[in-house]
Chimera marker file (.cmm) of the C-alpha trace (Angstrom):
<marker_set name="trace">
<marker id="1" x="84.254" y="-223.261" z="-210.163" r="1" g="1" b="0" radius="0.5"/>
<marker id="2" x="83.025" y="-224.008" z="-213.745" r="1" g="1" b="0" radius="0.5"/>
<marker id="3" x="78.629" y="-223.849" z="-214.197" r="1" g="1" b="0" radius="0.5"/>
<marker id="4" x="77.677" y="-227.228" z="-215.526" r="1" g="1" b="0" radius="0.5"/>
<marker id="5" x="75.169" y="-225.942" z="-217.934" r="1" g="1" b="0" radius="0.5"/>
<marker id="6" x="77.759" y="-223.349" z="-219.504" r="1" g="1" b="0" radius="0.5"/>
<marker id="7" x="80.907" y="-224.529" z="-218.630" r="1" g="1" b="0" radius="0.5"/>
<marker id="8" x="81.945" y="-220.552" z="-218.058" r="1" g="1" b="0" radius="0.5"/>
<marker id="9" x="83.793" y="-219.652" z="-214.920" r="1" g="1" b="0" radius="0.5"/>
<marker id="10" x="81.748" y="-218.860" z="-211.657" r="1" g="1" b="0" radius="0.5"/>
<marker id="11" x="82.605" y="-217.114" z="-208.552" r="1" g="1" b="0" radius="0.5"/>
<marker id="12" x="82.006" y="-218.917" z="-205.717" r="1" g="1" b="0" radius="0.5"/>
<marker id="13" x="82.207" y="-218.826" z="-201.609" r="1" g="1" b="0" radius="0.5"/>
<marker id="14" x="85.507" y="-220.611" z="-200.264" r="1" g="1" b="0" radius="0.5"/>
<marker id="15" x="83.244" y="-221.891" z="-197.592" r="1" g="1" b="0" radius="0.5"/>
<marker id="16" x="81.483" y="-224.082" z="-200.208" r="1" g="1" b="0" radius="0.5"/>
<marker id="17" x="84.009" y="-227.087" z="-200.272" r="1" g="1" b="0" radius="0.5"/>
<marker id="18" x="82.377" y="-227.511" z="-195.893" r="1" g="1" b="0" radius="0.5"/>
<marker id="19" x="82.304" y="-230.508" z="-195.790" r="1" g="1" b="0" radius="0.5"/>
<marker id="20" x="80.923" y="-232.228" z="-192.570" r="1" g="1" b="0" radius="0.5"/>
<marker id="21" x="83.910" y="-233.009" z="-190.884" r="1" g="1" b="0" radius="0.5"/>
<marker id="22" x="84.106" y="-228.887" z="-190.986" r="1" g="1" b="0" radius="0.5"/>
<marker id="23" x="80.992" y="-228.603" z="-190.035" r="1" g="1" b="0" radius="0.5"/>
<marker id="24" x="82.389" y="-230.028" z="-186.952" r="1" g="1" b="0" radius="0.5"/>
<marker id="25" x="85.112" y="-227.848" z="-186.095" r="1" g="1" b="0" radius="0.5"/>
<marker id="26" x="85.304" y="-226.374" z="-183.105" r="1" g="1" b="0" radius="0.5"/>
<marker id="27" x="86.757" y="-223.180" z="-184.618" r="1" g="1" b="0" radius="0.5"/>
<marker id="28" x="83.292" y="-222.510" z="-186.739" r="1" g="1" b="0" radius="0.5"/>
<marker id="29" x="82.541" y="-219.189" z="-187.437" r="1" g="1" b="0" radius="0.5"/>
<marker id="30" x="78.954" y="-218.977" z="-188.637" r="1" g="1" b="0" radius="0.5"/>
<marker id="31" x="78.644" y="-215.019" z="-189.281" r="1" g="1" b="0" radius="0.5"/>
<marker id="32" x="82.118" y="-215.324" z="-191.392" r="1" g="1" b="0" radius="0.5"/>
<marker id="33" x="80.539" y="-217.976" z="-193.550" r="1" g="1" b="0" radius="0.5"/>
<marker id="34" x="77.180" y="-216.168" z="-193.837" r="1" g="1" b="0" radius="0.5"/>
<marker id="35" x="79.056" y="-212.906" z="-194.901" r="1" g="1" b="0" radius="0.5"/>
<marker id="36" x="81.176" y="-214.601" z="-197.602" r="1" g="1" b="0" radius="0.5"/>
<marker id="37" x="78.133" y="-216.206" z="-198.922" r="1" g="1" b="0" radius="0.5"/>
<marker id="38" x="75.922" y="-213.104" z="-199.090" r="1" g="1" b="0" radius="0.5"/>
<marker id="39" x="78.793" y="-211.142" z="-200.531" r="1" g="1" b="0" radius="0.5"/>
<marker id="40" x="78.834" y="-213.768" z="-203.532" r="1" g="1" b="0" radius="0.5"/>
<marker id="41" x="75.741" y="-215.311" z="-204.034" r="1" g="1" b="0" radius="0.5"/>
<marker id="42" x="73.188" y="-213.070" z="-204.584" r="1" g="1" b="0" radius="0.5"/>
<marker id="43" x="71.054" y="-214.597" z="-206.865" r="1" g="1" b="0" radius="0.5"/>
<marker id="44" x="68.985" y="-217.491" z="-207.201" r="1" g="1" b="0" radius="0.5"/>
<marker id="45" x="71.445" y="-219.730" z="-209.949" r="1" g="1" b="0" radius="0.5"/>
<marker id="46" x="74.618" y="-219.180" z="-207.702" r="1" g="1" b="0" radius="0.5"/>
<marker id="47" x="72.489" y="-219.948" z="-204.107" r="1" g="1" b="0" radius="0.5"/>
<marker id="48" x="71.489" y="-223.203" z="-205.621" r="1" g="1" b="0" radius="0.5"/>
<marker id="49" x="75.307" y="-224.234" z="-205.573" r="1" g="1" b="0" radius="0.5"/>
<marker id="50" x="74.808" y="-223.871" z="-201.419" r="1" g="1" b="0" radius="0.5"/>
<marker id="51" x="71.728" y="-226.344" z="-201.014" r="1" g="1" b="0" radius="0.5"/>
<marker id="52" x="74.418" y="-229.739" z="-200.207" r="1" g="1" b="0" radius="0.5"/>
<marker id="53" x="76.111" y="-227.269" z="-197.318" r="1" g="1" b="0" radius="0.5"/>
<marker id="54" x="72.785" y="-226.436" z="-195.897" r="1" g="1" b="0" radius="0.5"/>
<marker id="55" x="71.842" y="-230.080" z="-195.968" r="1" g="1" b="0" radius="0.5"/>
<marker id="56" x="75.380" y="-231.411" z="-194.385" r="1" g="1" b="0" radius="0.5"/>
<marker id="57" x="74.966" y="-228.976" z="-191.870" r="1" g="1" b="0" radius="0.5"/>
<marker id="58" x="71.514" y="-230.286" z="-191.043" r="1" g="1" b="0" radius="0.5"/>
<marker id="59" x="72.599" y="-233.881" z="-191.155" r="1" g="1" b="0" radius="0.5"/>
<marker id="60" x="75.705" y="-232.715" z="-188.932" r="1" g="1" b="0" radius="0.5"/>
<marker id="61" x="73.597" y="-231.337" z="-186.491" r="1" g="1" b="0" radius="0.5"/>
<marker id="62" x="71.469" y="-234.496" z="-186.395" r="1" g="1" b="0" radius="0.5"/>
<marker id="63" x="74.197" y="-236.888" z="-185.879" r="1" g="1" b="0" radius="0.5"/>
<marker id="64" x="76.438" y="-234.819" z="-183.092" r="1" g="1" b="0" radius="0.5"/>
<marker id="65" x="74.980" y="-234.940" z="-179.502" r="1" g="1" b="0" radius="0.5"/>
<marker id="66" x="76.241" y="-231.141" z="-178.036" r="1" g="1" b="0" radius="0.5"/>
<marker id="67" x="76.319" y="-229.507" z="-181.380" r="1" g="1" b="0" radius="0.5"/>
<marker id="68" x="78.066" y="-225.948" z="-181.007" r="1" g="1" b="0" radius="0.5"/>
<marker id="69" x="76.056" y="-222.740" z="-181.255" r="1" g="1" b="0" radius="0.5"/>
<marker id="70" x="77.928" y="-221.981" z="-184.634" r="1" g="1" b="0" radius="0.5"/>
<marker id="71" x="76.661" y="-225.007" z="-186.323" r="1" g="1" b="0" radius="0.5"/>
<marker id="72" x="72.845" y="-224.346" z="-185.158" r="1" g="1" b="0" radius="0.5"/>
<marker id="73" x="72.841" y="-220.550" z="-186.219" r="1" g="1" b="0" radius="0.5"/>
<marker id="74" x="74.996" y="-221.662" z="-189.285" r="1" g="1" b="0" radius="0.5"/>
<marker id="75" x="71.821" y="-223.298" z="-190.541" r="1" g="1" b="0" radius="0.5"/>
<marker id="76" x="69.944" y="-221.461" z="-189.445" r="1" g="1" b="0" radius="0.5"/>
<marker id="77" x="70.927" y="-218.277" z="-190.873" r="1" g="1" b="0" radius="0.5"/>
<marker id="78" x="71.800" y="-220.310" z="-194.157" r="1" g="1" b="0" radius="0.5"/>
<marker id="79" x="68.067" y="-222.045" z="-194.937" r="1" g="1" b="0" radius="0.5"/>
<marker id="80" x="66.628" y="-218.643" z="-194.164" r="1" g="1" b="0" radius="0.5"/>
<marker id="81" x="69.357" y="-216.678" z="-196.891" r="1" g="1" b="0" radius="0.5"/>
<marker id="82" x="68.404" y="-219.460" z="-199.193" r="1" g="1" b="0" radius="0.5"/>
<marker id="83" x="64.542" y="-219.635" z="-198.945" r="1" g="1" b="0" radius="0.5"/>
<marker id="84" x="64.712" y="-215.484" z="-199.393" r="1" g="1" b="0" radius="0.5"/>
<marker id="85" x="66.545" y="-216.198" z="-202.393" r="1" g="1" b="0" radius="0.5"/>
<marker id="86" x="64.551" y="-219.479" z="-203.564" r="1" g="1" b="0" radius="0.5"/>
<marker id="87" x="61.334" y="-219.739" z="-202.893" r="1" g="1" b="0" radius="0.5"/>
<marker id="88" x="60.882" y="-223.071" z="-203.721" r="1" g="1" b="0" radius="0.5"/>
<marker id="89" x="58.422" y="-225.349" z="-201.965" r="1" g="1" b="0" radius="0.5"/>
<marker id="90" x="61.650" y="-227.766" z="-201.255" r="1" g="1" b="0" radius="0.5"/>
<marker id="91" x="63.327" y="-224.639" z="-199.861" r="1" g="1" b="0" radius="0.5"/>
<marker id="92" x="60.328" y="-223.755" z="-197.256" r="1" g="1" b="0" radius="0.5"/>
<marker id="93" x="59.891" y="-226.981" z="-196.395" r="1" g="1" b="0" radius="0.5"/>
<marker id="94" x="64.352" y="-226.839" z="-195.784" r="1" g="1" b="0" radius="0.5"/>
<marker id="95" x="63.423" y="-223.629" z="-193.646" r="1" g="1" b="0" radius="0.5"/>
<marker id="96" x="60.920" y="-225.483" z="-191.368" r="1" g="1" b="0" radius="0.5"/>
<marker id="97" x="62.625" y="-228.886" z="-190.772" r="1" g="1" b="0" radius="0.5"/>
<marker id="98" x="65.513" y="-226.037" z="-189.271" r="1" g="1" b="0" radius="0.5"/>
<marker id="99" x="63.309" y="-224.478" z="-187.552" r="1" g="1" b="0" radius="0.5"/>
<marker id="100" x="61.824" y="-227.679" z="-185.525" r="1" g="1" b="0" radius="0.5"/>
<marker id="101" x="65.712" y="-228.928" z="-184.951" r="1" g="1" b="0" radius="0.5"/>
<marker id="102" x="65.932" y="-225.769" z="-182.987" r="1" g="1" b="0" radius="0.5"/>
<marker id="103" x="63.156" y="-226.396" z="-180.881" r="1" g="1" b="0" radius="0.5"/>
<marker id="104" x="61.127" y="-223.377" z="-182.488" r="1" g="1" b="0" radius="0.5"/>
<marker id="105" x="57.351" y="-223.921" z="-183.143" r="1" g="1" b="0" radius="0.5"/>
<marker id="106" x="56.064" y="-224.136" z="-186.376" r="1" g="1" b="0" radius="0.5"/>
<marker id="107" x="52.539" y="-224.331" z="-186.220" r="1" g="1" b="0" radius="0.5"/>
<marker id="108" x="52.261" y="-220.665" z="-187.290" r="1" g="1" b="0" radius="0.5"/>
<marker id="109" x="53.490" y="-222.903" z="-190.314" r="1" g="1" b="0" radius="0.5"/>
<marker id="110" x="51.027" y="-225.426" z="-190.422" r="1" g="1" b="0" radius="0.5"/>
<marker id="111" x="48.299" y="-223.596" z="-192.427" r="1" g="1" b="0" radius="0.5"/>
<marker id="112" x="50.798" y="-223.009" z="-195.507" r="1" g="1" b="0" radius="0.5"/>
<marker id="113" x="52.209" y="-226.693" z="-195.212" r="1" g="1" b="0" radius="0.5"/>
<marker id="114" x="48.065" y="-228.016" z="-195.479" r="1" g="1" b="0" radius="0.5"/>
<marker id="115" x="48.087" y="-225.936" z="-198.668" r="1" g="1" b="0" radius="0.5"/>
<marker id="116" x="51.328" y="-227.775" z="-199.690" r="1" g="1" b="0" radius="0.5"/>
<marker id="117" x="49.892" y="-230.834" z="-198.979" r="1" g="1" b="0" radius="0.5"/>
<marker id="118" x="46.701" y="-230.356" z="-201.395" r="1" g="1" b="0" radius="0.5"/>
<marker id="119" x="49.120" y="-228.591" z="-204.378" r="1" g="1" b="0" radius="0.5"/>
<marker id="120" x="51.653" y="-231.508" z="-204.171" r="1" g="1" b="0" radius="0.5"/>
<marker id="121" x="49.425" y="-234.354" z="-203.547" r="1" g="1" b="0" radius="0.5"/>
<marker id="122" x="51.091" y="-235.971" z="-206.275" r="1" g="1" b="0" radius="0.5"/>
<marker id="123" x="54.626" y="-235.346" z="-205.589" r="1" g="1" b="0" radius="0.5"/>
<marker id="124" x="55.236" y="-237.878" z="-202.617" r="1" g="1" b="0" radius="0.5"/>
<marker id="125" x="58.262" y="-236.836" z="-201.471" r="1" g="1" b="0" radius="0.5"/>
<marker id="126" x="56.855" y="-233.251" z="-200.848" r="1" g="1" b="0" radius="0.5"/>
<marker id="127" x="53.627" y="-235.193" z="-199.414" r="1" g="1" b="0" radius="0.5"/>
<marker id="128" x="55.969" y="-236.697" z="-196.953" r="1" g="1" b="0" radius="0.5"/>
<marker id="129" x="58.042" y="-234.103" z="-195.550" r="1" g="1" b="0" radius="0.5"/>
<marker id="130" x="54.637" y="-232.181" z="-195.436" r="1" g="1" b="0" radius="0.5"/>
<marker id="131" x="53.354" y="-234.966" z="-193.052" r="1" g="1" b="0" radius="0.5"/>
<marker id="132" x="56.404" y="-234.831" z="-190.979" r="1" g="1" b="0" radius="0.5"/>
<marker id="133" x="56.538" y="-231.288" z="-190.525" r="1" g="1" b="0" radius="0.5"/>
<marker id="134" x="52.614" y="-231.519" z="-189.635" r="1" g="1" b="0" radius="0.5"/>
<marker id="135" x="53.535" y="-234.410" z="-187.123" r="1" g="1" b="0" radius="0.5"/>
<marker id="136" x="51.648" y="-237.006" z="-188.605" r="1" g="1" b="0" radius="0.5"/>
<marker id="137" x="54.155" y="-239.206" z="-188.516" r="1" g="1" b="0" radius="0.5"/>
<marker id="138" x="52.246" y="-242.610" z="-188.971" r="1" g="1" b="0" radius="0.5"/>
<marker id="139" x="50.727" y="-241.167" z="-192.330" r="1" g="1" b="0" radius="0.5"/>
<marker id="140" x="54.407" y="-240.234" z="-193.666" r="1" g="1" b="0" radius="0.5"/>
<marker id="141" x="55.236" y="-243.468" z="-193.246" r="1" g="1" b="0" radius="0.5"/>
<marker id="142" x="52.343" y="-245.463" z="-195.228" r="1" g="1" b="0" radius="0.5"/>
<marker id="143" x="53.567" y="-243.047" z="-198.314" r="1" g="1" b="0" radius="0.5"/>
<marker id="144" x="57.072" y="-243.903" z="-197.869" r="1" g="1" b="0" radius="0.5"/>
<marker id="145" x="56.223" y="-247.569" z="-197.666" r="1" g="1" b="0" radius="0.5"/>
<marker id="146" x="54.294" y="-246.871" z="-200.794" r="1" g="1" b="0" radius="0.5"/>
<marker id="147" x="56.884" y="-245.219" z="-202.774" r="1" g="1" b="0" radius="0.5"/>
<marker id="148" x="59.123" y="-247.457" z="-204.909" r="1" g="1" b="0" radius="0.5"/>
<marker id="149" x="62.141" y="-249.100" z="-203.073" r="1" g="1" b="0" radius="0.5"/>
<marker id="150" x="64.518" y="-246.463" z="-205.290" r="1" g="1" b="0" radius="0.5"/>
<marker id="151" x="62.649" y="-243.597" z="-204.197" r="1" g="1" b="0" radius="0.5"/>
<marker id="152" x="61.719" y="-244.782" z="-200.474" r="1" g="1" b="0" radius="0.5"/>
<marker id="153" x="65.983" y="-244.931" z="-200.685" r="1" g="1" b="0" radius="0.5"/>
<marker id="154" x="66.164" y="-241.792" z="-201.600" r="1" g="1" b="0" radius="0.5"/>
<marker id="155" x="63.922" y="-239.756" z="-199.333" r="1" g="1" b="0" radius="0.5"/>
<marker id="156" x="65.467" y="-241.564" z="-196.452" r="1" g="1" b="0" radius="0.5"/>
<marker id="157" x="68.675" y="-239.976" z="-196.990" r="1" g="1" b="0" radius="0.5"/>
<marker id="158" x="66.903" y="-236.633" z="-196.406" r="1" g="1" b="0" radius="0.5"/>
<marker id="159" x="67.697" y="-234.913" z="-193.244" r="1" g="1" b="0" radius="0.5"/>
<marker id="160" x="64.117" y="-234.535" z="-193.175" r="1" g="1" b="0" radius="0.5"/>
<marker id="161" x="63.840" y="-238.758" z="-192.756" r="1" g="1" b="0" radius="0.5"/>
<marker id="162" x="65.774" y="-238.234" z="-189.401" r="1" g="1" b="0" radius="0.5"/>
<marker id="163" x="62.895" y="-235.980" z="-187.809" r="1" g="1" b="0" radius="0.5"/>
<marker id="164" x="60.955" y="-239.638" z="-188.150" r="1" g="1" b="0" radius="0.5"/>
<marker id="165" x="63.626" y="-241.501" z="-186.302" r="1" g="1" b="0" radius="0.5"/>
<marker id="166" x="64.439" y="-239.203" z="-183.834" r="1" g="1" b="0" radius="0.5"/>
<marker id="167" x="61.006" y="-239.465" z="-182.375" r="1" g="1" b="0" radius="0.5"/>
<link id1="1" id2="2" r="1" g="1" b="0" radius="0.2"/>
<link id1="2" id2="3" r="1" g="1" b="0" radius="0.2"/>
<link id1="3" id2="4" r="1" g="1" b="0" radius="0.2"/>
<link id1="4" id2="5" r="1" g="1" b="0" radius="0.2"/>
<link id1="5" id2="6" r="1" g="1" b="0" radius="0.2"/>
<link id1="6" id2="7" r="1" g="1" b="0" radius="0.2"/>
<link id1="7" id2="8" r="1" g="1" b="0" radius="0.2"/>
<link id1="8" id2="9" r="1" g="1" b="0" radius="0.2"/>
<link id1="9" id2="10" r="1" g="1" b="0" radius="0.2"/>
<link id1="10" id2="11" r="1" g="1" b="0" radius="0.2"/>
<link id1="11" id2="12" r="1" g="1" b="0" radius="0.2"/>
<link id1="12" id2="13" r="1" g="1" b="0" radius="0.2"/>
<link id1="13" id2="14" r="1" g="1" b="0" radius="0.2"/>
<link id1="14" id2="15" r="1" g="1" b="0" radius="0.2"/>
<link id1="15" id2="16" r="1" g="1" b="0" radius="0.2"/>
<link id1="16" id2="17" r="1" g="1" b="0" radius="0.2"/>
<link id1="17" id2="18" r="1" g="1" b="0" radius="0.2"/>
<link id1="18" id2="19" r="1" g="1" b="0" radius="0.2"/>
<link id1="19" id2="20" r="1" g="1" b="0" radius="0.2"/>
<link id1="20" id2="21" r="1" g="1" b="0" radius="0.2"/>
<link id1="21" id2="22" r="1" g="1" b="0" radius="0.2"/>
<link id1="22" id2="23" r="1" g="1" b="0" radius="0.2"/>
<link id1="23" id2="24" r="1" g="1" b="0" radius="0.2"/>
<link id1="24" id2="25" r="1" g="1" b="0" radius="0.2"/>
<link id1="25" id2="26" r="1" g="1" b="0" radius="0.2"/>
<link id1="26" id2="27" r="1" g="1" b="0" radius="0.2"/>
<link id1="27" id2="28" r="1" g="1" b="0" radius="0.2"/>
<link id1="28" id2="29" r="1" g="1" b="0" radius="0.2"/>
<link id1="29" id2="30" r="1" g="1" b="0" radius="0.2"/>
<link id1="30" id2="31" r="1" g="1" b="0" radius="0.2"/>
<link id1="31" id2="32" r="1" g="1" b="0" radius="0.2"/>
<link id1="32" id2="33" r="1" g="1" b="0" radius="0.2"/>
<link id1="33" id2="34" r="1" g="1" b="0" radius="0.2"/>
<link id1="34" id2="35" r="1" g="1" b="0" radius="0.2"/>
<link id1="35" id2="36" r="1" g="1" b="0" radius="0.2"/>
<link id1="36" id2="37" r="1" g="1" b="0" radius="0.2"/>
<link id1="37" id2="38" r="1" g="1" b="0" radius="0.2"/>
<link id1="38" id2="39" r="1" g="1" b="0" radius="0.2"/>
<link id1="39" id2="40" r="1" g="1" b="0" radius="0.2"/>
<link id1="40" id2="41" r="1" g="1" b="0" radius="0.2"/>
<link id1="41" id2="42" r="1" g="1" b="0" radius="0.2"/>
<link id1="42" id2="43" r="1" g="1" b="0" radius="0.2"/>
<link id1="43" id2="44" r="1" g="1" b="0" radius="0.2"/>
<link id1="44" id2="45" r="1" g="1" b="0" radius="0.2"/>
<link id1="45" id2="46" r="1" g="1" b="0" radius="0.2"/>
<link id1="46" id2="47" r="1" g="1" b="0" radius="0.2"/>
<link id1="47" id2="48" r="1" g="1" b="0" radius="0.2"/>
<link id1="48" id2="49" r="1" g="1" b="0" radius="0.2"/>
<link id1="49" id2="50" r="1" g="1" b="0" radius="0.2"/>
<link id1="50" id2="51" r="1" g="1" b="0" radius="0.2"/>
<link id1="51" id2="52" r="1" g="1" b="0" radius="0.2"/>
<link id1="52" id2="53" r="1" g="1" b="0" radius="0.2"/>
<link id1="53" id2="54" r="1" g="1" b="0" radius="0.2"/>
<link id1="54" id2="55" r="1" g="1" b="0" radius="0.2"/>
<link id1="55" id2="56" r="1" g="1" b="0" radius="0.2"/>
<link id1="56" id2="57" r="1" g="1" b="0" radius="0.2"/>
<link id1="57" id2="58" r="1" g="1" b="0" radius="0.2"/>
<link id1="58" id2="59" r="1" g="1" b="0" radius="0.2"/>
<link id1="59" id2="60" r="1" g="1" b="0" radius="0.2"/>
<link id1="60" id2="61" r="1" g="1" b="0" radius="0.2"/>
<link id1="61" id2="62" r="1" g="1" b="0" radius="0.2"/>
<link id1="62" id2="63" r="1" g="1" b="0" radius="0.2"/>
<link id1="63" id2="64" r="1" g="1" b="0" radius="0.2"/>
<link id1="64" id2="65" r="1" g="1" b="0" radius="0.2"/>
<link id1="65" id2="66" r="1" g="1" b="0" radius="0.2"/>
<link id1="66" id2="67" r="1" g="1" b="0" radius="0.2"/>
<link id1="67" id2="68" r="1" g="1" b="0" radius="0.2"/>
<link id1="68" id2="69" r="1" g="1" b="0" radius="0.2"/>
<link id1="69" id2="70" r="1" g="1" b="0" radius="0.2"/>
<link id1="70" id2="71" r="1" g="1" b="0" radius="0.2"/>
<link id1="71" id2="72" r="1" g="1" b="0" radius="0.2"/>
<link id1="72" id2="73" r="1" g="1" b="0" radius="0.2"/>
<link id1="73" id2="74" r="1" g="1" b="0" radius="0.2"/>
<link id1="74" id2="75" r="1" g="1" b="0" radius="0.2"/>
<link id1="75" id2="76" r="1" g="1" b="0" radius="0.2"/>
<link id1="76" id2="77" r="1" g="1" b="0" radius="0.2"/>
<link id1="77" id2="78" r="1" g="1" b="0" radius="0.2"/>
<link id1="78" id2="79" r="1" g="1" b="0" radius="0.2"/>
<link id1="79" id2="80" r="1" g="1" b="0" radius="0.2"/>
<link id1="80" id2="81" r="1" g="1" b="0" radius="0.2"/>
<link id1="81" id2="82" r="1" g="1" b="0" radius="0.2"/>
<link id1="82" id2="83" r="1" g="1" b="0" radius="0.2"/>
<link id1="83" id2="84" r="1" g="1" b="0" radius="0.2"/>
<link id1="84" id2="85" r="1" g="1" b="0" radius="0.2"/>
<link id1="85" id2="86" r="1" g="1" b="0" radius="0.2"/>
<link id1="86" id2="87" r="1" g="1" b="0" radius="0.2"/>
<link id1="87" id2="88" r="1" g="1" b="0" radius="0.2"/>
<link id1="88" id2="89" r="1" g="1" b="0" radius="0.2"/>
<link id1="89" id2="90" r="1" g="1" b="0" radius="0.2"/>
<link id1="90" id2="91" r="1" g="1" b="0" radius="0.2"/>
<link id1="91" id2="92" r="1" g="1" b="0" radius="0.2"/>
<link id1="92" id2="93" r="1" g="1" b="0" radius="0.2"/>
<link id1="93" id2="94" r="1" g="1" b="0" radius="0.2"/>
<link id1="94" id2="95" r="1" g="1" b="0" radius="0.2"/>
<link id1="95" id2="96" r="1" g="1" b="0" radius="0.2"/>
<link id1="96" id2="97" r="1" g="1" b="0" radius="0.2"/>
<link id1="97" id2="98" r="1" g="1" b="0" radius="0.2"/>
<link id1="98" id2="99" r="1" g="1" b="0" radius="0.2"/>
<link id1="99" id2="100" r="1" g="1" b="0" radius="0.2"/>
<link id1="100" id2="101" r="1" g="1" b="0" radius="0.2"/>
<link id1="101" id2="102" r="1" g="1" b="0" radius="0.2"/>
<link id1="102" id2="103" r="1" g="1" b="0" radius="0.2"/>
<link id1="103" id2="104" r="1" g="1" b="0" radius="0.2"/>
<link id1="104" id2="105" r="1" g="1" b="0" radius="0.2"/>
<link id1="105" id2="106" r="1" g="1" b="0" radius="0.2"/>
<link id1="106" id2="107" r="1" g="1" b="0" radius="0.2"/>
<link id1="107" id2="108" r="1" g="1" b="0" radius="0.2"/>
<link id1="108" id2="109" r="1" g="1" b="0" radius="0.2"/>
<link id1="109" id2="110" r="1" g="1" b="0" radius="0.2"/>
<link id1="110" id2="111" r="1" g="1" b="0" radius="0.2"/>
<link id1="111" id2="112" r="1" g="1" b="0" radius="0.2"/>
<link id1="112" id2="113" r="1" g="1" b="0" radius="0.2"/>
<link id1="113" id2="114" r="1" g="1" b="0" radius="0.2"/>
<link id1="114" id2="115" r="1" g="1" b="0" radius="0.2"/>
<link id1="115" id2="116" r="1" g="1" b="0" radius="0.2"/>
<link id1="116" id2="117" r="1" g="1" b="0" radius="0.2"/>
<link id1="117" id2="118" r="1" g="1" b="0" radius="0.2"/>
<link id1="118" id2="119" r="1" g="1" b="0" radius="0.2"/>
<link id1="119" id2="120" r="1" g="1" b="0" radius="0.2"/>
<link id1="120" id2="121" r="1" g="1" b="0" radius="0.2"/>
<link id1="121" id2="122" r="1" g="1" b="0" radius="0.2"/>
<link id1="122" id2="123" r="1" g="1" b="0" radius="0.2"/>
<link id1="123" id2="124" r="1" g="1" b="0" radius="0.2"/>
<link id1="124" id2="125" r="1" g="1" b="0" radius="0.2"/>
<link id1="125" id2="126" r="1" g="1" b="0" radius="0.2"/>
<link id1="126" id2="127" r="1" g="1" b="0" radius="0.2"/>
<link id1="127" id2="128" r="1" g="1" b="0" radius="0.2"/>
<link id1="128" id2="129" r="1" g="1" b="0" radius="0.2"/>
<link id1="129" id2="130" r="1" g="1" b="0" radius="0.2"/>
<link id1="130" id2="131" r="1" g="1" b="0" radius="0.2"/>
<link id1="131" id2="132" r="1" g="1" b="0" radius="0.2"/>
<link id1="132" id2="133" r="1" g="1" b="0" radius="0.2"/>
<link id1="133" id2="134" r="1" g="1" b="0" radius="0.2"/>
<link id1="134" id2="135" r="1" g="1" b="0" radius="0.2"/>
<link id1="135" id2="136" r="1" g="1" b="0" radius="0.2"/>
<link id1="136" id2="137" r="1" g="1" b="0" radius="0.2"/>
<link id1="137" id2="138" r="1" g="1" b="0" radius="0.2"/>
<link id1="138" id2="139" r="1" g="1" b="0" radius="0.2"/>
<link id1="139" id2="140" r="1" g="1" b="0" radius="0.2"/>
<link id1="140" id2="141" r="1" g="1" b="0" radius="0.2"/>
<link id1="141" id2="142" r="1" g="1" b="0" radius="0.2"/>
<link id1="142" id2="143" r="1" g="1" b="0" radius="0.2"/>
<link id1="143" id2="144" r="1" g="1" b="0" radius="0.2"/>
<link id1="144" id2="145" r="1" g="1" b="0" radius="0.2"/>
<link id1="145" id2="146" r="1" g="1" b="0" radius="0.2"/>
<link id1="146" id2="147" r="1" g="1" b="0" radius="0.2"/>
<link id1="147" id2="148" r="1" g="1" b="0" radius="0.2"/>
<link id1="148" id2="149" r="1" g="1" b="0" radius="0.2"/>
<link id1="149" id2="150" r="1" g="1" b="0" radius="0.2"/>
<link id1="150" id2="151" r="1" g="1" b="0" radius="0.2"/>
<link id1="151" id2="152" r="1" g="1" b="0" radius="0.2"/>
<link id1="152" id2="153" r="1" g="1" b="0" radius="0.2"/>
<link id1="153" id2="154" r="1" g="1" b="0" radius="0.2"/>
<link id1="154" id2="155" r="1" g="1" b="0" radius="0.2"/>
<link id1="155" id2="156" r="1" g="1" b="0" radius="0.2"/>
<link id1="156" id2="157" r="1" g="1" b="0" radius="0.2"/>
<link id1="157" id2="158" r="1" g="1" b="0" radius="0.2"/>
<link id1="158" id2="159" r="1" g="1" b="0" radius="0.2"/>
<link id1="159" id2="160" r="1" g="1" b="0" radius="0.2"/>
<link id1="160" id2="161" r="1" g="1" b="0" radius="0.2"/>
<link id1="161" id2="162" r="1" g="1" b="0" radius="0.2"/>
<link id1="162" id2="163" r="1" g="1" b="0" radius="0.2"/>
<link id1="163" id2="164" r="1" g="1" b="0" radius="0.2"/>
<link id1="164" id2="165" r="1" g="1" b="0" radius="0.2"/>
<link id1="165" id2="166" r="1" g="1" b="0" radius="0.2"/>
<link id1="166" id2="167" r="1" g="1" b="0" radius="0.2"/>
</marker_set>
């Protein structure tokens, strides 16, 4: 695969061309595709190149009633590997939408994601996913309504939009 900023010649995991339908496959083998990954990208540049599999996965899992145990520790294991490696505020906030799909609770969470909420006040789609993660579902939606109809477009393609819906 070929960097976009350099154009020089990266190494990358053959499970990065998942796509969903993949995702899907019965034949799945999360700790395979967590090995290869860890065995190539170890830093923060060539993890970023994994974000769109983490997010397919998510989006995967949302959208497939019965989802196989590969699939759920696939992304799991994947947005925690990525957070360790970016610790980004989008990343965390990728870390805790997994965590509530697998039933885990997350208000050890919510203390750090109040914090968010006051640093990012101005970013609204951080301010959203914030609210959602905190529950409050209501007040995620008057700032999406707010939002211009581009962006409102945009942050409902999120996998984090579906945690909305799917209550």
């Amino acid at each position: 695969m070929e960097n976009d900023k350099t154009g020089e010649k990266i190494e990358v995991s053959r499970f990065i061309v998942m796509g969903k339908e993949e995702l899907k496959a019965d034949n799945l083998n999360a700790t395979s595709v967590i090995n290869d990954i860890k065995k190539i990208h170890k830093s923060k540049e060539d993890c970023e190149f994994l974000i769109k599999m983490m997010l397919d996965s998510i989006l995967v899992f949302d959208s497939n009633k019965g989802v196989k145990s590969e699939l759920k520790k696939l992304m799991k294991d994947l947005s925690e590997y990525l957070y360790e490696k970016i610790r980004e505020t989008y990343m965390y906030i990728n870390l805790l939408q997994v965590k509530v799909r697998l039933g885990e609770n997350i208000s050890d969470y919510f203390e750090e994601l109040k914090k968010i909420k006051e640093e990012e006040k101005e970013n609204s789609q951080i301010l959203t996913a914030c609210y959602i993660l905190l529950g409050n579902y209501k007040e995620a939606k008057k700032i999406i309504k707010r939002m211009n109809k581009e962006d409102a477009l945009k942050f409902k393609q999120f996998p984090i939009y579906n945690l909305i819906k799917l209550k």
